[in-house]
C-alpha positions as CSV (number, residue, x, y, z in Angstrom):
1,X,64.6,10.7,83.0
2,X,61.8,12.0,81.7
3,X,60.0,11.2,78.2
4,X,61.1,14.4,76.7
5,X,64.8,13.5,77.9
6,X,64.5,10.5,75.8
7,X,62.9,12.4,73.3
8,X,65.5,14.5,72.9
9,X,68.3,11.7,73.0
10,X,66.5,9.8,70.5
11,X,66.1,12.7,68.2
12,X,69.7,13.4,69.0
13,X,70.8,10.0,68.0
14,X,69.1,9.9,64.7
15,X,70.9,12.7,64.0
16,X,74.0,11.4,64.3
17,X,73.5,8.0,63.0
18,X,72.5,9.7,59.5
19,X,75.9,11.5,59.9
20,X,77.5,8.8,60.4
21,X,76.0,6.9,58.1
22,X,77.1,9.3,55.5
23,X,80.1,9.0,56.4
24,X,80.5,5.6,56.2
25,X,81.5,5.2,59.5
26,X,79.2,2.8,62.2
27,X,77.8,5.0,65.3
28,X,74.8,2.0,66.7
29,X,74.5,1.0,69.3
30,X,75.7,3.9,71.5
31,X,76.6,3.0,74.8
32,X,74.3,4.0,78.0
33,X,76.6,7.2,78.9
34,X,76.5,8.2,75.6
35,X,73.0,7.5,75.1
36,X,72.6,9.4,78.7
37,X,74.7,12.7,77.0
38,X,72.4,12.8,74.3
39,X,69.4,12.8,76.7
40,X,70.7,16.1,78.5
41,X,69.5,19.8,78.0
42,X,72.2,21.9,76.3
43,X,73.3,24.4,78.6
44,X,72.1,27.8,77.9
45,X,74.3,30.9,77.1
46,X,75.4,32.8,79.7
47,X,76.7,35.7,77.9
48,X,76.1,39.2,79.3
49,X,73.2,41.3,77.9
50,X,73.6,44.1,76.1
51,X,72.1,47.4,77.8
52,X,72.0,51.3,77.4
53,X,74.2,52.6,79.9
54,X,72.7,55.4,82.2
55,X,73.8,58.7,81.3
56,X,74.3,61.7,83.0
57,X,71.3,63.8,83.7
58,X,70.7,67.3,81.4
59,X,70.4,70.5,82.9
60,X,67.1,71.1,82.1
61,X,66.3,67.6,83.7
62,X,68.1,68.7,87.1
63,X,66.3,71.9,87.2
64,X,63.2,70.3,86.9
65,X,64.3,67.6,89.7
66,X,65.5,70.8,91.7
67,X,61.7,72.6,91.3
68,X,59.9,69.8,92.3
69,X,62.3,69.1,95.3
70,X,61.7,72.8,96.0
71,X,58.0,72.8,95.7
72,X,57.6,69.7,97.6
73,X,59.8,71.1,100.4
74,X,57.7,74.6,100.9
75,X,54.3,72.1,101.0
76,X,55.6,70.4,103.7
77,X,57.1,73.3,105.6
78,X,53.3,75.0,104.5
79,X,51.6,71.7,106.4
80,X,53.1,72.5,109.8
81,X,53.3,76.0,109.3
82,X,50.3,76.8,111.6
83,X,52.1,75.2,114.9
């Protein structure tokens, strides 16, 4: 383990000895595997991100795509034109 593994199982179990302490209950010494648990990085969430779904193109953006396919074409038709 690392230092900030027992950093973070230290920090961990002061949190809940003061719990317990409040609650009048006895929580020291922790055993090794519980000591160990409290050592561990929390797992992160693996939820699903919210995104804008695509939408369909516009008309005017399809003529525009159309144009510039159509211009694009006729240059290269222009380049071997003179064959």
């Amino acid at each position: 383990m690392t230092s900030e593994d027992f950093a973070r199982g230290f920090a961990k179990l002061e949190q809940i000895i003061k719990q317990k302490t409040l609650d009048g209950e006895d929580a020291y010494p922790p055993s090794y595997a519980q000591f160990e648990s409290h050592c561990a990085v929390p797992p992160q969430a693996r939820g699903h991100r919210e995104f804008t779904p695509l939408a369909l193109p516009s008309d005017e953006a399809i003529k525009k795509s159309k144009d510039a396919n159509n211009r694009f074409q006729q240059d290269f038709k222009n380049i071997f034109g003179d064959l």
